[in-house]
ROTI-274972 format. One record per residue (C-alpha): residue number from 1; residue in three letters; chain; x, y, z. Coordinates in nm, 4 decimals, always signed. Layout:
BEGIN
num, residuo, cadena, c1, c2, c3
NUM, ALA, A, X, Y, Z
...
This chain:
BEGIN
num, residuo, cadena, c1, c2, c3
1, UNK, A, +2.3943, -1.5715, +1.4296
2, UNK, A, +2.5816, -1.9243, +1.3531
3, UNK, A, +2.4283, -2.1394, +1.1106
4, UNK, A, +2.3614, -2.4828, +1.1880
5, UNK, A, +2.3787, -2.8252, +1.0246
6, UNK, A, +2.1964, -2.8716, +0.6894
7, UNK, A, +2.0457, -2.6347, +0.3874
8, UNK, A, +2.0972, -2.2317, +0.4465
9, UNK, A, +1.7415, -2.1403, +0.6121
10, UNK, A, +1.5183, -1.8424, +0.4804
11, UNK, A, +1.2987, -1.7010, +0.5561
12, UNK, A, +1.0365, -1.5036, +0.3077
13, UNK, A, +0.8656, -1.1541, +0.3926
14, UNK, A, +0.6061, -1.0685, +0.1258
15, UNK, A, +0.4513, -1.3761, -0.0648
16, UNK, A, +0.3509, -1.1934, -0.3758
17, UNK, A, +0.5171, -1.2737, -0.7265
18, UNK, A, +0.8629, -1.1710, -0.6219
19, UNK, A, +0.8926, -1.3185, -0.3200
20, UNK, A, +0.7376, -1.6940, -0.4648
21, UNK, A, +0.9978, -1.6549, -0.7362
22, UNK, A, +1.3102, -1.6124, -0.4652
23, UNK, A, +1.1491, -1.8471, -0.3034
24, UNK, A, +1.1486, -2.0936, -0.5398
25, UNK, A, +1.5299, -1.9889, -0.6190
26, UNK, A, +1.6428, -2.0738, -0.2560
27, UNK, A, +1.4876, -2.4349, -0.3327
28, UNK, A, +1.6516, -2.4276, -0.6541
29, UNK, A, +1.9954, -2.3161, -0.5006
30, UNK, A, +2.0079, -2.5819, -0.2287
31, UNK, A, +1.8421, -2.3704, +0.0675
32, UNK, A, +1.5532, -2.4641, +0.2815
33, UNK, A, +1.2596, -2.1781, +0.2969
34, UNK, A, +1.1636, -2.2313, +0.6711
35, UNK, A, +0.9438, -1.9457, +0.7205
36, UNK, A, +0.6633, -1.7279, +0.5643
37, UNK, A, +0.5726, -1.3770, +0.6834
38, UNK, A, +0.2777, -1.2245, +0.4825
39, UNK, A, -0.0369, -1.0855, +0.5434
40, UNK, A, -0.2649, -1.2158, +0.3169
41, UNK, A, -0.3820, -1.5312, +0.4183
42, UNK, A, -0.4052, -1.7094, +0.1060
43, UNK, A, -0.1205, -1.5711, -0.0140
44, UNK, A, +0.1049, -1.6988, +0.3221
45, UNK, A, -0.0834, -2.0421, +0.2926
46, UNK, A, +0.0093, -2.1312, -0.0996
47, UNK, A, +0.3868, -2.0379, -0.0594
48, UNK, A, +0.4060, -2.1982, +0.2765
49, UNK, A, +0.2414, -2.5184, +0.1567
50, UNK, A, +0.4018, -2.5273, -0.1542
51, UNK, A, +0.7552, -2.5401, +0.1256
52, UNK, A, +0.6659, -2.7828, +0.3539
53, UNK, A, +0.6819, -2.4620, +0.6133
54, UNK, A, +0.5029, -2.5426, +0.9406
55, UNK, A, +0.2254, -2.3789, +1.1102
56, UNK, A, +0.4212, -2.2277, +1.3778
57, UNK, A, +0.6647, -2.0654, +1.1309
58, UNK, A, +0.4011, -1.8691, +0.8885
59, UNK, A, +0.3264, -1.5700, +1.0497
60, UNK, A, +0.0116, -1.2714, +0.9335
61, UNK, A, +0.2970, -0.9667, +1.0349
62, UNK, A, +0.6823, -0.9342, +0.9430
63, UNK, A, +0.7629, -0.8426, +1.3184
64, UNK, A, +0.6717, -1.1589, +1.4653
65, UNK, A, +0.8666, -1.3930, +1.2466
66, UNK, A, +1.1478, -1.1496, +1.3847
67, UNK, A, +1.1312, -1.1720, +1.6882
68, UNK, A, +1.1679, -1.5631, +1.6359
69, UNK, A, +1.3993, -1.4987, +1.4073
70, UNK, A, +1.6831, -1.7052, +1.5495
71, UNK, A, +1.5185, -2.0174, +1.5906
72, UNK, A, +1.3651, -2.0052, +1.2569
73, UNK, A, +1.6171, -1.8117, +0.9830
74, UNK, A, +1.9675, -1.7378, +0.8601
75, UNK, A, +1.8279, -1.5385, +0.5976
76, UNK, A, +1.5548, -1.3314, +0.4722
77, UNK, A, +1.3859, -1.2541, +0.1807
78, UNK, A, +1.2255, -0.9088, +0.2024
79, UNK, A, +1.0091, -0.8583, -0.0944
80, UNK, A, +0.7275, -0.6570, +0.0171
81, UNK, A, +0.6486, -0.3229, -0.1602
82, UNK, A, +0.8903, -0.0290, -0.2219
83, UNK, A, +0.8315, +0.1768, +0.1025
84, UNK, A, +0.8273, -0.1298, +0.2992
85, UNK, A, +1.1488, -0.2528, +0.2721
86, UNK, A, +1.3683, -0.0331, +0.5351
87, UNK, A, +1.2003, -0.1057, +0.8427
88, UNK, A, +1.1926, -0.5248, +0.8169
89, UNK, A, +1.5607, -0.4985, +0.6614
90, UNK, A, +1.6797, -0.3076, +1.0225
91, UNK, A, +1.5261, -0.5204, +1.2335
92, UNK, A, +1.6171, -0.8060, +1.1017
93, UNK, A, +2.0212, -0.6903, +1.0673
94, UNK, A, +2.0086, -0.5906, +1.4172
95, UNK, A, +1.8700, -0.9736, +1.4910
96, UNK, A, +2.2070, -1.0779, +1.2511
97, UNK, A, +1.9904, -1.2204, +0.9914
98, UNK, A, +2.1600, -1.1835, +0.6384
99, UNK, A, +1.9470, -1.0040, +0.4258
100, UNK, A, +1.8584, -1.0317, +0.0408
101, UNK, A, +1.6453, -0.7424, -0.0399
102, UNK, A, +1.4075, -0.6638, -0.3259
103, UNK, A, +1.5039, -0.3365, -0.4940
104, UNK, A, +1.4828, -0.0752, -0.4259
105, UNK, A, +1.6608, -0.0391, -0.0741
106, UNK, A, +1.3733, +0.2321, +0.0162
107, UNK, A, +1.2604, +0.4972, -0.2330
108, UNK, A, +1.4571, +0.7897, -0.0601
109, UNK, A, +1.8273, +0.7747, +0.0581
110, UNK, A, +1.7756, +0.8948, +0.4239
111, UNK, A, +1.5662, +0.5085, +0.4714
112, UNK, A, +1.8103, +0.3790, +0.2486
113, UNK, A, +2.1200, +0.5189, +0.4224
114, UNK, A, +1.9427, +0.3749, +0.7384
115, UNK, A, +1.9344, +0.0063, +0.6215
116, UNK, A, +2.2729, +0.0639, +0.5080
117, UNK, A, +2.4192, +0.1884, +0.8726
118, UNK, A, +2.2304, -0.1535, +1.0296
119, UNK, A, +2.3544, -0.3622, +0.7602
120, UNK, A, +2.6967, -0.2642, +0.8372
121, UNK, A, +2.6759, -0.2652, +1.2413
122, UNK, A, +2.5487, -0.5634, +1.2390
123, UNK, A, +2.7855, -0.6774, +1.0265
124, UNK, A, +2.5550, -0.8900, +0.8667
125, UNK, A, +2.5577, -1.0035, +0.4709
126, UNK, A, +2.3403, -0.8078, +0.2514
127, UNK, A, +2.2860, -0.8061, -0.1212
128, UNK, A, +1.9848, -0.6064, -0.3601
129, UNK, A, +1.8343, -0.8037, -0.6335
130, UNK, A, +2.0080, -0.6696, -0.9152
131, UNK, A, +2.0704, -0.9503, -1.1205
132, UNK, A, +2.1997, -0.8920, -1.4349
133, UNK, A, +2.5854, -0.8665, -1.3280
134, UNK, A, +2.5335, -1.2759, -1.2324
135, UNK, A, +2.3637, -1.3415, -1.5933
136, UNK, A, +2.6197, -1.5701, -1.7626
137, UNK, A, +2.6194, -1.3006, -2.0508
138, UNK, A, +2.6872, -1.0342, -1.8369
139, UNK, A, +2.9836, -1.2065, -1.7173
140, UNK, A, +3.0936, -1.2678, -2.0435
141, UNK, A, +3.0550, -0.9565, -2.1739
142, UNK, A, +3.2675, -0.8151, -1.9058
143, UNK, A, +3.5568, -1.0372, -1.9381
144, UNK, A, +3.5517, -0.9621, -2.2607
145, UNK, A, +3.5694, -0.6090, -2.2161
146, UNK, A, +3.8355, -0.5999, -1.9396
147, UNK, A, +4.0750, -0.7894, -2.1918
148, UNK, A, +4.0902, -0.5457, -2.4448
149, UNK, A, +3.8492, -0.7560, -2.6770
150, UNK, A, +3.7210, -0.4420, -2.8320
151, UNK, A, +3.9667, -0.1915, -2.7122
152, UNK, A, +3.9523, +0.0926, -2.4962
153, UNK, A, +3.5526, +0.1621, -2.3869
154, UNK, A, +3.3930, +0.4860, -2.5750
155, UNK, A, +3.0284, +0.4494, -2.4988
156, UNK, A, +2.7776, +0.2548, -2.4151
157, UNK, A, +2.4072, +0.2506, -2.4849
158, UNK, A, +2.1491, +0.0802, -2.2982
159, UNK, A, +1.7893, +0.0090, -2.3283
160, UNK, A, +1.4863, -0.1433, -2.1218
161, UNK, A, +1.1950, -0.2380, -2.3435
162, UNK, A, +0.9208, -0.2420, -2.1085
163, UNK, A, +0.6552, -0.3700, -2.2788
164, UNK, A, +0.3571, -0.2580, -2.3349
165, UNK, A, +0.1328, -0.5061, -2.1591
166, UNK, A, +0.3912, -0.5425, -1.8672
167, UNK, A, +0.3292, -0.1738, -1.8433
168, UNK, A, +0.0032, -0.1116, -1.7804
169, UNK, A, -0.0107, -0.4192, -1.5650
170, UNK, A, +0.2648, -0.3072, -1.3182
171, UNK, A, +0.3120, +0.0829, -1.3690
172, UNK, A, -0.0452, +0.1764, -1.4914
173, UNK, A, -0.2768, -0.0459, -1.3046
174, UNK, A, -0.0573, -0.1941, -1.0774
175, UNK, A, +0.1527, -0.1348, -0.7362
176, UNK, A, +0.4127, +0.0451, -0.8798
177, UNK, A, +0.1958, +0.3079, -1.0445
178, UNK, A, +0.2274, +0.6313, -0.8919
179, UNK, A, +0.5612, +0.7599, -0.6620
180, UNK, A, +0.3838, +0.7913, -0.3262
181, UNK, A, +0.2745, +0.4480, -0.3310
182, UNK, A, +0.6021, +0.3296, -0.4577
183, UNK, A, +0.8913, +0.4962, -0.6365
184, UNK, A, +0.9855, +0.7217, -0.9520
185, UNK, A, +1.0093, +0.4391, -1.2816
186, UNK, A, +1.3172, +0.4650, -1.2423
187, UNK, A, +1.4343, +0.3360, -0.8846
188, UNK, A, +1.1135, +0.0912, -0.9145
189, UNK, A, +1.2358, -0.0696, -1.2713
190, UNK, A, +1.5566, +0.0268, -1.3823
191, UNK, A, +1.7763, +0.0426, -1.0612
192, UNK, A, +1.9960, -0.2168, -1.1773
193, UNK, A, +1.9989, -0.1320, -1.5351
194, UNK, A, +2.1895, +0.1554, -1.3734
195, UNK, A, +2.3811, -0.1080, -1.1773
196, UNK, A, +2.4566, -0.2785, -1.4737
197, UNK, A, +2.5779, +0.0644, -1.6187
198, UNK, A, +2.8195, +0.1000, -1.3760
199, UNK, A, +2.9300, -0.2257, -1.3916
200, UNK, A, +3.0205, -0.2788, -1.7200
201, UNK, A, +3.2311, +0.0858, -1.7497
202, UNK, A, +3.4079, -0.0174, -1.3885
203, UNK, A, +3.3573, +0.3616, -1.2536
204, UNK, A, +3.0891, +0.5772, -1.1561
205, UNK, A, +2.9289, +0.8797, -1.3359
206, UNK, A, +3.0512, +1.2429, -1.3372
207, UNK, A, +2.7638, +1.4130, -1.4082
208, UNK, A, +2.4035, +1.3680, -1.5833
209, UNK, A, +2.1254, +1.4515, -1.7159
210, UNK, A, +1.7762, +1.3076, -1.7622
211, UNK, A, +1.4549, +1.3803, -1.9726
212, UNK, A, +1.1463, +1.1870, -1.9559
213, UNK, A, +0.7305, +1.2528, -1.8857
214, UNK, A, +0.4168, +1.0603, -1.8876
215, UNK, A, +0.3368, +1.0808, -2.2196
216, UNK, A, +0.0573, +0.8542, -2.3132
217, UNK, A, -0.1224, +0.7209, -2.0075
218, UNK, A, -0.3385, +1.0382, -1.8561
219, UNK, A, -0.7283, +1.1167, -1.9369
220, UNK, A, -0.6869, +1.3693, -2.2076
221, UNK, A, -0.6147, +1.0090, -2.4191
222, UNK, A, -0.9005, +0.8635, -2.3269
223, UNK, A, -1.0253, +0.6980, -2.6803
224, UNK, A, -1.3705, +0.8225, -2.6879
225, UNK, A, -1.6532, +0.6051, -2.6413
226, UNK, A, -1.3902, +0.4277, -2.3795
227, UNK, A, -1.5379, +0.3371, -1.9945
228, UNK, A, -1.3795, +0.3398, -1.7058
229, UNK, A, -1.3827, -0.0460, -1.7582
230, UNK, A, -1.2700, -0.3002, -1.9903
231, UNK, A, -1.5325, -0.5006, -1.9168
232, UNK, A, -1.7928, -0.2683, -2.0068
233, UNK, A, -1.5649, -0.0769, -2.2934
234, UNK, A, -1.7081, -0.0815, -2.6451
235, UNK, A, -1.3515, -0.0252, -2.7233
236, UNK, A, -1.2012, -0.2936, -2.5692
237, UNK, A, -1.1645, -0.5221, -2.8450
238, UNK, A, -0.9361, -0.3466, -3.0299
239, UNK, A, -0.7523, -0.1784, -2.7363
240, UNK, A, -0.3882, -0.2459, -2.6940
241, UNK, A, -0.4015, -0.2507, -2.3083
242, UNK, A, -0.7360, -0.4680, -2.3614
243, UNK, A, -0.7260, -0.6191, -1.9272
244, UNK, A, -0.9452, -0.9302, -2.0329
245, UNK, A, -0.7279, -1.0181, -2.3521
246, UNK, A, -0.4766, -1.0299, -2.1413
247, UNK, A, -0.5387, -1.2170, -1.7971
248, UNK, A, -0.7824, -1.4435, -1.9423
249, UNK, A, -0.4553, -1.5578, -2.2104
250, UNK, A, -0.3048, -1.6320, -1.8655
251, UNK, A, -0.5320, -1.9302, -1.7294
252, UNK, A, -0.3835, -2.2643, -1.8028
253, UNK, A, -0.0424, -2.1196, -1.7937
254, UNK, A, +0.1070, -2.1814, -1.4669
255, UNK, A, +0.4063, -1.9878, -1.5404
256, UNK, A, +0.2367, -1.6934, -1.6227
257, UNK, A, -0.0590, -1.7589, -1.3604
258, UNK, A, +0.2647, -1.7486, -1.0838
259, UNK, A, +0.4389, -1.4549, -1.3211
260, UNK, A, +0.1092, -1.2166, -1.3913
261, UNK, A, -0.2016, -1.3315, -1.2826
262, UNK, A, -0.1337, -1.4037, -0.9088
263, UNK, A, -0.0998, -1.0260, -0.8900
264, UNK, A, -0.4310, -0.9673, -1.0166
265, UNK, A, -0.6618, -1.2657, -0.8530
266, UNK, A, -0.5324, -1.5349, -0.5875
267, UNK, A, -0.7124, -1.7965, -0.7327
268, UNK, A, -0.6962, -1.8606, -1.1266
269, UNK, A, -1.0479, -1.9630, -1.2773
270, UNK, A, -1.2168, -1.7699, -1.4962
271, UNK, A, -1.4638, -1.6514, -1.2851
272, UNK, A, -1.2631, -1.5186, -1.0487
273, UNK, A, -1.0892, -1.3276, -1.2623
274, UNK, A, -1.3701, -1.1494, -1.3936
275, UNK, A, -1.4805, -1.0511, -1.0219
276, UNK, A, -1.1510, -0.9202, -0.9747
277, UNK, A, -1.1538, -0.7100, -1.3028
278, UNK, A, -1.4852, -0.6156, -1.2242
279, UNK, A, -1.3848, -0.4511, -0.8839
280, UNK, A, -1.0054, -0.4474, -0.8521
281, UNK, A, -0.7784, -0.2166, -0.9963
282, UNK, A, -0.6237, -0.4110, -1.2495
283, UNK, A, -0.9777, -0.3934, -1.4895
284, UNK, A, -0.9537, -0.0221, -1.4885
285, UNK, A, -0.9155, +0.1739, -1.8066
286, UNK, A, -0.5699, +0.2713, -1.8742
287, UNK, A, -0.6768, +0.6228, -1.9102
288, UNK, A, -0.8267, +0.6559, -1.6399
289, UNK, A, -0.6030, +0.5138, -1.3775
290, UNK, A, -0.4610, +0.7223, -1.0719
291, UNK, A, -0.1007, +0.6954, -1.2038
292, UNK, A, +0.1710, +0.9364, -1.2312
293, UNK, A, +0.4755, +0.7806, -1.2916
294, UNK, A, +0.6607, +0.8312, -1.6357
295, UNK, A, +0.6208, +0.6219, -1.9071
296, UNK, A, +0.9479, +0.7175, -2.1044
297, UNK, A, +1.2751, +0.8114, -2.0046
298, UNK, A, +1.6798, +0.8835, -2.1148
299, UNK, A, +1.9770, +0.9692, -1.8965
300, UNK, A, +2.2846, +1.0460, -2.0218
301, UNK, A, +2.5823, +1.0058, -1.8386
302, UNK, A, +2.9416, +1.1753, -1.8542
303, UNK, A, +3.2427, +0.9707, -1.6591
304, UNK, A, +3.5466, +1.1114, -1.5701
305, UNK, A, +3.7987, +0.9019, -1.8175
306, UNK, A, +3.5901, +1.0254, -2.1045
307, UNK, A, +3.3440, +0.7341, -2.1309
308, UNK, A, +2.9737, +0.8711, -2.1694
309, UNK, A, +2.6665, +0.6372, -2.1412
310, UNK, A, +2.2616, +0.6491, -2.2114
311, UNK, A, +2.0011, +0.4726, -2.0366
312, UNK, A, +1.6734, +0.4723, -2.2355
313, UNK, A, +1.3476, +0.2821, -2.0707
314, UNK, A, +1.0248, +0.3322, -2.2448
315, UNK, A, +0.6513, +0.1150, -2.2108
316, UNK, A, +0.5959, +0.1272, -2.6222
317, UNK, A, +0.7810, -0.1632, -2.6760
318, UNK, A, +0.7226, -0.5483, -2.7273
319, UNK, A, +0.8362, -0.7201, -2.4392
320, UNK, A, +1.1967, -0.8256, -2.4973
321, UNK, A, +1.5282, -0.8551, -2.2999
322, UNK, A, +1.7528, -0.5236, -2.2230
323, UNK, A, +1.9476, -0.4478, -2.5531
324, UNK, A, +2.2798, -0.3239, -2.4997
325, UNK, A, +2.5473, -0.1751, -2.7232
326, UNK, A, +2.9052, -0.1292, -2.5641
327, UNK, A, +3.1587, +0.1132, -2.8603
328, UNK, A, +3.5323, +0.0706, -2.8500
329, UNK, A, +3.8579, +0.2175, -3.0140
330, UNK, A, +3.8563, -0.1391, -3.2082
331, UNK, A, +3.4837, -0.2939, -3.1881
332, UNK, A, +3.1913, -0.2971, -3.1034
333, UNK, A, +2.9275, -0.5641, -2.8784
334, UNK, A, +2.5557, -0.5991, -2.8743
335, UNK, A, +2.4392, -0.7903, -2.6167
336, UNK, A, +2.0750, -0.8695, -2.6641
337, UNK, A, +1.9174, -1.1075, -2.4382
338, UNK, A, +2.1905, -1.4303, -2.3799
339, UNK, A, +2.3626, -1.3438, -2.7007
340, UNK, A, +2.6726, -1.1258, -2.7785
341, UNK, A, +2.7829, -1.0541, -3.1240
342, UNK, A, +3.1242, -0.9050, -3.1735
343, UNK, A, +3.2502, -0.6278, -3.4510
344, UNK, A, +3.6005, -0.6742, -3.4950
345, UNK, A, +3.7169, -0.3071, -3.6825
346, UNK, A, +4.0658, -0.4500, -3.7739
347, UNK, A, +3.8618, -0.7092, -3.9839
348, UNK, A, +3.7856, -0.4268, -4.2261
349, UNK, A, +3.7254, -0.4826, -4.5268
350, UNK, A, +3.5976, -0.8458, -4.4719
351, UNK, A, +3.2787, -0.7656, -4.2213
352, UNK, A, +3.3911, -0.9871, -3.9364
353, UNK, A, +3.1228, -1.0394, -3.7032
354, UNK, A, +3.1533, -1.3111, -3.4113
355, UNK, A, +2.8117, -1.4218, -3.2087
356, UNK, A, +2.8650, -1.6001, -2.8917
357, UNK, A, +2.5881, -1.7766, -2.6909
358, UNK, A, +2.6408, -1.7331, -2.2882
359, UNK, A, +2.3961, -1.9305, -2.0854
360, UNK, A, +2.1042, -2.0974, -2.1114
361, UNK, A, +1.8796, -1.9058, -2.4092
362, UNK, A, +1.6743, -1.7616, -2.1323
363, UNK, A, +1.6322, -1.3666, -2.0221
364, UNK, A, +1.9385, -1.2699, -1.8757
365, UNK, A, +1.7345, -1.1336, -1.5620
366, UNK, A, +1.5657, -1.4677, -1.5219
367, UNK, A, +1.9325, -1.6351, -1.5250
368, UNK, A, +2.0974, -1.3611, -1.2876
369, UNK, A, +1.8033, -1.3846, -1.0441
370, UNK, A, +1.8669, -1.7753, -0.9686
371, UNK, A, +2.2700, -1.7099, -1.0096
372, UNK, A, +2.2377, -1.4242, -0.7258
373, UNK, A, +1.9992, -1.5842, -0.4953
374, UNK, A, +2.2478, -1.9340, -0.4622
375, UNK, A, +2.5634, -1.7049, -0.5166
376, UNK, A, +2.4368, -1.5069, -0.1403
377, UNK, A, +2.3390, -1.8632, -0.0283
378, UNK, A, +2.6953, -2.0216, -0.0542
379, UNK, A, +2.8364, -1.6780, +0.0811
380, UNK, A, +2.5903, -1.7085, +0.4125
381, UNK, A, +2.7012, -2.1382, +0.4153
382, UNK, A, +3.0520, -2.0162, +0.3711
383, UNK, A, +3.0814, -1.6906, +0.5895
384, UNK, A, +3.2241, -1.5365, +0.2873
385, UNK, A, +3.0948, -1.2132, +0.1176
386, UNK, A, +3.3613, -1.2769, -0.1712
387, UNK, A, +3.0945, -1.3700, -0.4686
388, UNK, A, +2.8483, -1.0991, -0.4186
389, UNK, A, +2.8670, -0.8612, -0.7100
390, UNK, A, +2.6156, -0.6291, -0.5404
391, UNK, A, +2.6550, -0.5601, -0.2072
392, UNK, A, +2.4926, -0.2429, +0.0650
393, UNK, A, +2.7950, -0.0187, -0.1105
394, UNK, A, +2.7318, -0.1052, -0.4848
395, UNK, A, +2.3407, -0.0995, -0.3958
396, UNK, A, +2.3644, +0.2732, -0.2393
397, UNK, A, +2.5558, +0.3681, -0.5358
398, UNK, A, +2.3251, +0.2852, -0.7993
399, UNK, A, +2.0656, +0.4509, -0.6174
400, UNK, A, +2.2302, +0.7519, -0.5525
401, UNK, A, +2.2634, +0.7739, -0.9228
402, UNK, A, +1.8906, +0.7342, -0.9584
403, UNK, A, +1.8096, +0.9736, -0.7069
404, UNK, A, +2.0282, +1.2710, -0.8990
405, UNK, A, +1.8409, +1.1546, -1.2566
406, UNK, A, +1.5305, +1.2271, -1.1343
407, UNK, A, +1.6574, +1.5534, -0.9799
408, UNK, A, +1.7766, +1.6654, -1.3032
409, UNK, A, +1.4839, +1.5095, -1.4723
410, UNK, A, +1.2532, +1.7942, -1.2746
411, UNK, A, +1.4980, +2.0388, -1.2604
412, UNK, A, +1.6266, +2.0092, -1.6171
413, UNK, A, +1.9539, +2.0747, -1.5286
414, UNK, A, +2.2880, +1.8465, -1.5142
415, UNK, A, +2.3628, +1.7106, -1.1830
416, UNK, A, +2.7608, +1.6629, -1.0775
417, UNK, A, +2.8320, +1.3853, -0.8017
418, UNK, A, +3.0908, +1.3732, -0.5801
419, UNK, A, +3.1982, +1.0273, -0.4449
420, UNK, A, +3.3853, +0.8894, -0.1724
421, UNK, A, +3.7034, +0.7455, -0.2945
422, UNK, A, +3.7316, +0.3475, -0.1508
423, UNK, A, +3.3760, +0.3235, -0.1817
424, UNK, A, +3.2980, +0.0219, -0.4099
425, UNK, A, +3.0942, +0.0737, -0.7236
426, UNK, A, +2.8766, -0.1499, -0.9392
């Protein structure tokens, strides 16, 4: 497919919060979104009014805006759920549309190793949303290590603090709650904290281990005296996954009404949130939910130069940006949110510690998600692949890793990997 004259056009499969914010990114980054595909009515008819997109190009099923595709898109967005990713992504390669695709790829690696076979046939660009390599902190971080800043890489450790309300919205209550319906915590949430893993040690993993259960969540916690419903719980008040506290501290916030509460009700007014907590699934009782992912897990990870690595994500946290903690022969970094402060050892006895601000003050994620959408965008206008940091090869890798952590998770043993040498990673 050639592009035309004017803005890179996209087109956006799945209008739910994901897909509005890469929509808005594409706007942000110079593009033009030029078609809708989603089947919720009022869903397709915000986003596609809210882009000027015509009534010929918003479309109730994925497969029709493809086969217009090339009158209507360069690009796509696909950001529908988990296990409906692989299917839209082929098509749409074989139609040589580039593709940005929502993690994961497809929550098992025969679907994902099937998008990645199109994707290169077609010859098409492709890149996952793992954003946190194109964070400006990231960046800096790993320039800084790749200089030597705090000598040779020992460890690192690496955590995602959930949060407790983000939990129960999208792992309790929500779409992502239980594997069949989705994917393992893991490949749903923390794909590209593994990414990021990989990324900042330059190599891939050796072998692994992982531990991790659903601790807290399940009916055997049920607080007694709790109902099935916040709305009628006599414990609500002072429950810490209270539904009402938390939606109804949504209205009047269009941020988080886009962010949180479109997920929940598609129009924000009080009353019709209460409908939808009244019959839909996120007023249930988090107790009493049909979930089965895990709400806490580590892996550890053991790389061939010696370097070893932990990945912790857990939902008993205050929301708050990934923390991480890279060790070296001669320093140390933590990198929490946009800020990096530096241990020098050679300072000692003096405690030398230097902080450096990289970016904006914002969530690296937030940052790395507007940096990767216009980063694919100039690659598409430019017909070169150069700038993207994660690619089909770096995407199947971080995956694969995922895949063998929840195999030793179950099995409780280590799992080796074997890799392809040439093969890109993270």
């Amino acid at each position: 497919m050639s592009l035309g004259p004017g803005p890179v056009r996209v087109g956006i499969v799945g209008a739910g919060g994901r897909g509005r914010l890469h929509a808005r990114n594409v706007q942000r980054a110079g593009g033009r979104v030029t078609a809708i595909a989603e089947p919720v009515g009022v869903r397709r008819e915000q986003l596609a009014d809210t882009h000027d997109v015509p009534a010929a190009a918003r479309f109730a099923r994925w497969s029709d805006l493809a086969d217009r595709a090339a009158g209507l898109v360069d690009v796509v967005v696909i950001a529908t759920q988990d296990h409906e990713h692989a299917d839209p992504a082929v098509a749409f390669a074989e139609r040589g549309v580039h593709l940005i695709c929502e993690k994961p790829i497809a929550p098992d690696e025969p679907e994902a190793r099937r998008v990645a076979e199109a994707v290169r046939r077609a010859g098409v660009q492709f890149t996952i949303c793992h954003p946190l390599p194109y964070a400006p902190s990231t960046r800096a971080l790993v320039a800084a290590l790749r200089a030597g800043r705090i000598g040779d890489l020992v460890s690192v450790q690496h955590l995602e603090p959930v949060g407790a309300w983000h939990f129960a919205h999208s792992y309790v209550r929500g779409s992502w709650r239980r594997e069949d319906l989705a994917s393992s915590l893991l490949l749903a949430k923390c794909s590209h904290d593994i990414d990021l893993l990989t990324h900042l040690v330059g190599d891939r993993p050796a072998r692994l281990a992982s531990f991790g259960r659903l601790s807290h969540f399940r009916a055997d916690r049920h607080p007694e005296g709790a109902a099935a419903r916040c709305l009628d719980c006599a414990v609500e008040p002072t429950c810490p996954y209270s539904a009402p506290r938390l939606y109804r501290s949504c209205l009047g916030d269009p941020d988080w009404e886009h962010q949180l509460l479109g997920a929940v009700t598609d129009v924000a007014t009080p009353e019709a949130l209460d409908a939808a907590l009244r019959d839909g699934p996120y007023g249930r009782c988090v107790y009493l939910c049909d979930n089965d992912v895990v709400d806490h897990q580590v892996v550890a990870f053991d790389f061939d130069s010696g370097i070893t690595a932990t990945h912790t994500v857990t939902a008993f946290s205050e929301p708050a940006p990934r923390q991480t903690r890279v060790f070296g022969t001669h320093g140390a970094v933590e990198a929490d949110g946009g800020e990096l402060r530096f241990h020098d050892f050679r300072a000692h006895p003096d405690r030398a510690v230097e902080t450096v601000r990289a970016g904006d003050g914002r969530a690296p994620h937030h940052e790395g998600d507007e940096e990767l959408v216009a980063t694919f965008l100039r690659g598409v206008a430019d017909d070169d692949p150069s700038g993207n940091l994660t690619g089909v090869e770096e995407a199947l890798t971080s995956h694969r890793i995922v895949w063998a952590a929840e195999r030793a998770r179950l099995s409780g043993e280590t799992e080796r990997m074997t890799w392809d040498a040439g093969v890109p990673c993270a």
